[in-house]
DOZA-802571 format. One record per residue: residue number from 1; residue in three letters; x, y, z of N, C-alpha, C in turn. Coordinates in Angstrom, 2 decimals. Each point is the difference from the previous one (the first is absolute). Layout:
! residues N
num,residuo,n_x,n_y,n_z,ca_x,ca_y,ca_z,c_x,c_y,c_z
NUM,Ala,X,Y,Z,X,Y,Z,X,Y,Z
...
***
This chain:
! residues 119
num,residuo,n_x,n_y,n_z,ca_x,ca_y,ca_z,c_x,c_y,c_z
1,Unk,-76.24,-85.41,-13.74,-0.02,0.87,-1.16,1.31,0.77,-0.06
2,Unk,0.16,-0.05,-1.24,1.98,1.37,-0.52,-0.65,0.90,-0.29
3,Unk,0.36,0.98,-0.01,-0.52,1.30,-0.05,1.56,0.56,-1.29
4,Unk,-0.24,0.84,-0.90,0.67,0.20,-1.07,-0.03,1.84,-0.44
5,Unk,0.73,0.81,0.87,-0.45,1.18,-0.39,1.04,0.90,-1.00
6,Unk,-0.32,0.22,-0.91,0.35,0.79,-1.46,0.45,1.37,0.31
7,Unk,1.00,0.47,0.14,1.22,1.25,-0.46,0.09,0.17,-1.11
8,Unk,-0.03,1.90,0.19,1.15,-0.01,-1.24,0.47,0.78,0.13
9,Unk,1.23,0.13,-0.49,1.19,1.06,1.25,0.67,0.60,-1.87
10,Unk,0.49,1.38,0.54,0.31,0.79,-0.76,1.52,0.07,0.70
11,Unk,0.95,-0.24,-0.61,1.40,0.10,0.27,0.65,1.90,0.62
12,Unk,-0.14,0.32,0.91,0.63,1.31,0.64,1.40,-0.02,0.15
13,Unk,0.32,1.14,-0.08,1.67,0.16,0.68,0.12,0.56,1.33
14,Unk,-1.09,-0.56,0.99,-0.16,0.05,1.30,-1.34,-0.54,1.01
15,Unk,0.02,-0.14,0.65,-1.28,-0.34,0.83,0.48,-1.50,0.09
16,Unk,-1.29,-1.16,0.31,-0.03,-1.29,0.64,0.77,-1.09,-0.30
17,Unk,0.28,-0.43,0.13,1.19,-0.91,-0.94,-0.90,-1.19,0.07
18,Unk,0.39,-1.39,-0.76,-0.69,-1.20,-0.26,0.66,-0.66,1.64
19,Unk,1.05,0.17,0.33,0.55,-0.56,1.30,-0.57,0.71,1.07
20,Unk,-0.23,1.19,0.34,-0.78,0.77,0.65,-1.33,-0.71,0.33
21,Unk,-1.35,-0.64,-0.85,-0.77,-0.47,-0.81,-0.21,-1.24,0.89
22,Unk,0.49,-0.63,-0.35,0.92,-1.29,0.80,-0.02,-0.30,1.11
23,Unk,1.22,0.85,0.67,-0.04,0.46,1.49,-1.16,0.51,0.75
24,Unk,-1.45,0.48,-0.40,-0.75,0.00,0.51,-0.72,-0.44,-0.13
25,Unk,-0.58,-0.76,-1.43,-0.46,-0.90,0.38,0.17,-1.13,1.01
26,Unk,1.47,-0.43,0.54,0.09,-1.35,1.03,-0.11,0.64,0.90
27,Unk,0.11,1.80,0.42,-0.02,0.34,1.46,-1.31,0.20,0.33
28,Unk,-0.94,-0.42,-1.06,-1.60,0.47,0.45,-0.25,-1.66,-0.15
29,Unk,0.31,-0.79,-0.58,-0.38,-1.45,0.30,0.39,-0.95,0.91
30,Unk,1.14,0.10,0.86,0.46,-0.15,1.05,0.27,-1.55,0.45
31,Unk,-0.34,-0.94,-1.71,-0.05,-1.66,0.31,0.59,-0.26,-1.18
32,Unk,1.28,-0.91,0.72,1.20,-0.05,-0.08,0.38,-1.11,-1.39
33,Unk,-1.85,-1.15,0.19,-0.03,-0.50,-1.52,-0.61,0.64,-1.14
34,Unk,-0.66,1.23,0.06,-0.33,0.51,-0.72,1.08,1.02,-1.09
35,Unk,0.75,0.61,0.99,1.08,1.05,-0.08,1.13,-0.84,-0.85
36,Unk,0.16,-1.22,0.28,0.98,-0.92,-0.84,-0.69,-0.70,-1.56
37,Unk,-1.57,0.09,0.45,-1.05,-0.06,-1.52,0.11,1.22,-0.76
38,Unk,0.30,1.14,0.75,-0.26,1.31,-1.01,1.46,0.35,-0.79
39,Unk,1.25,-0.43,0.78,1.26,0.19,-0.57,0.16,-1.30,-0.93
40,Unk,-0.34,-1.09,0.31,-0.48,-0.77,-1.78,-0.40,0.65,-0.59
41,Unk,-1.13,0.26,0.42,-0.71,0.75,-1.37,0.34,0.73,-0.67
42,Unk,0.56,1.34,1.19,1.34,0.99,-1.13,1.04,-0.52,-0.45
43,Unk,0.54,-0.97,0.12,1.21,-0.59,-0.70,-0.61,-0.74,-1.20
44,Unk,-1.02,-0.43,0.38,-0.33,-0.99,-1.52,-0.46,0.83,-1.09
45,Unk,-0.85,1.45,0.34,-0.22,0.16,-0.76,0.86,0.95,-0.20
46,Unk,1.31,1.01,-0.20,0.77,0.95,0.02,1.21,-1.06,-0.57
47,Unk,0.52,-1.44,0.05,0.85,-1.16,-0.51,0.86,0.82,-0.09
48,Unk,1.15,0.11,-0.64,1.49,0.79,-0.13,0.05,1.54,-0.23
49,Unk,-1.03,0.96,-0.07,-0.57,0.94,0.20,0.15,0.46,1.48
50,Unk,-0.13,-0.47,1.26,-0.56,-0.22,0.94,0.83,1.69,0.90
51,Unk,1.68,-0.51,-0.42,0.29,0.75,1.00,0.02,1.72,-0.28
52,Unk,0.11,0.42,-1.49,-0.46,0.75,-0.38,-0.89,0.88,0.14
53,Unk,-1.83,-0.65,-0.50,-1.06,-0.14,0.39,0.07,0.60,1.34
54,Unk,0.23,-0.35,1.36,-0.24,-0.11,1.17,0.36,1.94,0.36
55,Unk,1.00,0.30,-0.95,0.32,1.78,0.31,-0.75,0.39,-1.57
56,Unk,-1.14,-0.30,-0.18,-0.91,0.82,-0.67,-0.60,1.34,0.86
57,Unk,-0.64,1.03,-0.48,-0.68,0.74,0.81,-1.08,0.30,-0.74
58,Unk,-1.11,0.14,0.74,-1.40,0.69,-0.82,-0.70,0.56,1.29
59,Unk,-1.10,0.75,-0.71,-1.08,0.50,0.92,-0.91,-1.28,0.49
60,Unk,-0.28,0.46,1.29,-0.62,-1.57,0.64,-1.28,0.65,-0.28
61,Unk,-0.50,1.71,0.44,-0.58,0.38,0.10,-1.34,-0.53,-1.54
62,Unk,0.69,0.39,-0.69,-0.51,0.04,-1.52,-0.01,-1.91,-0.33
63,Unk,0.82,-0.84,0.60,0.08,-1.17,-0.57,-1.49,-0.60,0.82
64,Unk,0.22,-0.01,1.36,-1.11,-0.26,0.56,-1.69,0.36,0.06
65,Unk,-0.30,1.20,-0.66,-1.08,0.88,-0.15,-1.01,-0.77,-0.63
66,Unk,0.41,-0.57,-0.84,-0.87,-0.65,-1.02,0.16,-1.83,0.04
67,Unk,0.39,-0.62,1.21,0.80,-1.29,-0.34,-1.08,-1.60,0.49
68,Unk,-0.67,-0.09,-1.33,-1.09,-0.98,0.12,0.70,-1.42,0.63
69,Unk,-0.72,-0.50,0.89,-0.19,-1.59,0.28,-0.40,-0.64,-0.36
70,Unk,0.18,-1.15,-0.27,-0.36,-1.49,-0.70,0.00,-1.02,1.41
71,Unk,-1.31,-1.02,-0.42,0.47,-1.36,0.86,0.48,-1.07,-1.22
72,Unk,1.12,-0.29,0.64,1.07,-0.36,-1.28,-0.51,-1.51,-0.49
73,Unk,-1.38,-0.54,0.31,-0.47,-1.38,-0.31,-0.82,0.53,-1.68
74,Unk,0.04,1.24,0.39,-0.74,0.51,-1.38,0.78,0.83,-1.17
75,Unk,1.40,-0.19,0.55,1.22,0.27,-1.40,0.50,-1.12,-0.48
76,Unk,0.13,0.00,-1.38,0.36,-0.77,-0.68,1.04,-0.52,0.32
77,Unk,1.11,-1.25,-0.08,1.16,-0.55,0.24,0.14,-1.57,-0.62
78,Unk,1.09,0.21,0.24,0.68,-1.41,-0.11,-0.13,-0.80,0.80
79,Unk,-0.46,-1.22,0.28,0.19,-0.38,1.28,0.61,-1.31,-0.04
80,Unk,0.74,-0.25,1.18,0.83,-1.44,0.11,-0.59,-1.07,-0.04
81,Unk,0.02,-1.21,-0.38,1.83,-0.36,-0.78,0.31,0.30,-1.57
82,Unk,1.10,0.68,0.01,0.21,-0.06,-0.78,0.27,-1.15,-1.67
83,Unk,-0.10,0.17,-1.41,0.50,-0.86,-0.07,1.45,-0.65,-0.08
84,Unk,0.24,-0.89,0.15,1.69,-0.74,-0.20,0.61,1.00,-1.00
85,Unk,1.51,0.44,0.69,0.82,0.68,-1.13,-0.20,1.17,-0.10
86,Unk,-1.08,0.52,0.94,-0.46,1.43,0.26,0.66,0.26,1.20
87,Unk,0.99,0.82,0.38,-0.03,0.50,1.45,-0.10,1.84,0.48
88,Unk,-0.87,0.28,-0.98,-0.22,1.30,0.93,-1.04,0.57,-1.16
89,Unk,-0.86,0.86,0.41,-0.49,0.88,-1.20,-0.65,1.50,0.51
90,Unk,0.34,1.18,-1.20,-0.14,1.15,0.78,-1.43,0.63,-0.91
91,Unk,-0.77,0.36,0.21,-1.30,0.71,-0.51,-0.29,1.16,0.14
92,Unk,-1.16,0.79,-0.63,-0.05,1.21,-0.10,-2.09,-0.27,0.28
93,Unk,-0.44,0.60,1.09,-1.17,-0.15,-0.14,-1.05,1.11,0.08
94,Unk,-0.85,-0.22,-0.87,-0.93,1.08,-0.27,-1.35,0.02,0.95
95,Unk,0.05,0.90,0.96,-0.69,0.22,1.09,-1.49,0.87,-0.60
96,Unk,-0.26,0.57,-1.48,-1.19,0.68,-0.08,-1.28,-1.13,0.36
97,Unk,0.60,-0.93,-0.14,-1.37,-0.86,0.05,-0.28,-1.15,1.02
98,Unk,0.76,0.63,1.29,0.22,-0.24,1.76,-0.75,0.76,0.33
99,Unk,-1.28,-0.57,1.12,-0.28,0.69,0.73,0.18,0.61,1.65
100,Unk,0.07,1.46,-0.28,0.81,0.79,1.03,-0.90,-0.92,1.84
101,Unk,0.86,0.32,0.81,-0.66,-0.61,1.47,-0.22,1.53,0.22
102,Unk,-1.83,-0.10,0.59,-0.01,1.16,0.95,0.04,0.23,1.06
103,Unk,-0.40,1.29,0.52,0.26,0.50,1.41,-0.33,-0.99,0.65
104,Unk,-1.12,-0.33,0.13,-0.56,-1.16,1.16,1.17,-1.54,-0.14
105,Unk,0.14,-0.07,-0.98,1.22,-1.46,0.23,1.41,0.39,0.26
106,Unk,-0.05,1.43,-0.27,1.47,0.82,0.14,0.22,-0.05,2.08
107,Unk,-1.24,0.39,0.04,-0.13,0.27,1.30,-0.17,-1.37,1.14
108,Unk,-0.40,-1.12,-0.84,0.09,-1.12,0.89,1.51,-1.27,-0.33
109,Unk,0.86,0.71,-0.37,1.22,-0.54,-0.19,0.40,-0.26,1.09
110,Unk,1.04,-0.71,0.57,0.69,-0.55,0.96,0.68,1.24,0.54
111,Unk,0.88,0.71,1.12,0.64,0.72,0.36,1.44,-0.21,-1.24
112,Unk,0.21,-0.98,0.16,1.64,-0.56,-0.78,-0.12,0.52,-1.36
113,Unk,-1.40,-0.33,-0.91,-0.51,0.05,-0.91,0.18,1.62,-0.11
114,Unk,-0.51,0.65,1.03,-0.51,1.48,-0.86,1.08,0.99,0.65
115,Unk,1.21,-0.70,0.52,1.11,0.43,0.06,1.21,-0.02,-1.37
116,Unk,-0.81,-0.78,-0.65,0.82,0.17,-1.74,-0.17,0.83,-0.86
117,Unk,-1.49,0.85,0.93,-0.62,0.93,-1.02,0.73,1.41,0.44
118,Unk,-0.25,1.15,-1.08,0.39,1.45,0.00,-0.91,0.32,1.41
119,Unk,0.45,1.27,0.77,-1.38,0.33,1.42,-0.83,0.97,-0.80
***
């Protein structure tokens, strides 16, 4: 199971940065193919944005407070293969009608897994 958890960050002129963010997430996940899965992930999805992006700052406090999970077999997507003549596509997906994972599946996540999450 992917696990898919929803932010939303209010832009500050101080506090956590998106690289900050980052950096602890791989120092609390500690596996070395994962940590190279999560910096894809920020690169693919941040694309020429990226280095910018990365010295954002917001409240983690306030971003994290409220920050629902998804098991991502139950968000909508694209999925591969693409067709011919297509090579990339970017989406916008509407999570009201995802249902949230609770405590009890929150709580039986993998160590690796619930090291992606806010503490």
């Amino acid at each position: 199971m992917g696990i898919l958890a929803s932010f939303i960050i209010r832009l500050s002129g101080g506090g956590f940065s998106l690289s900050d963010l980052v950096s602890d997430i791989e120092a609390r996940i500690q596996v070395h193919d994962l940590i190279i899965k999560l910096r894809t992930v920020v690169a693919d999805t941040l694309g020429r944005d990226m280095q910018t992006a990365l010295g954002w700052s917001f409240d983690l406090a306030r971003a994290t407070s409220s920050a629902p999970v998804y098991d991502v077999s139950t968000v909508p997507a694209i999925k591969p293969p693409l067709p011919a003549g297509v090579s990339g596509v970017r989406f916008l997906v509407d999570l009201s009608g995802c249902r949230q994972l609770g405590r009890a599946r929150l709580d039986a996540l993998a160590s690796h897994e619930r090291a992606l999450l806010p503490p």
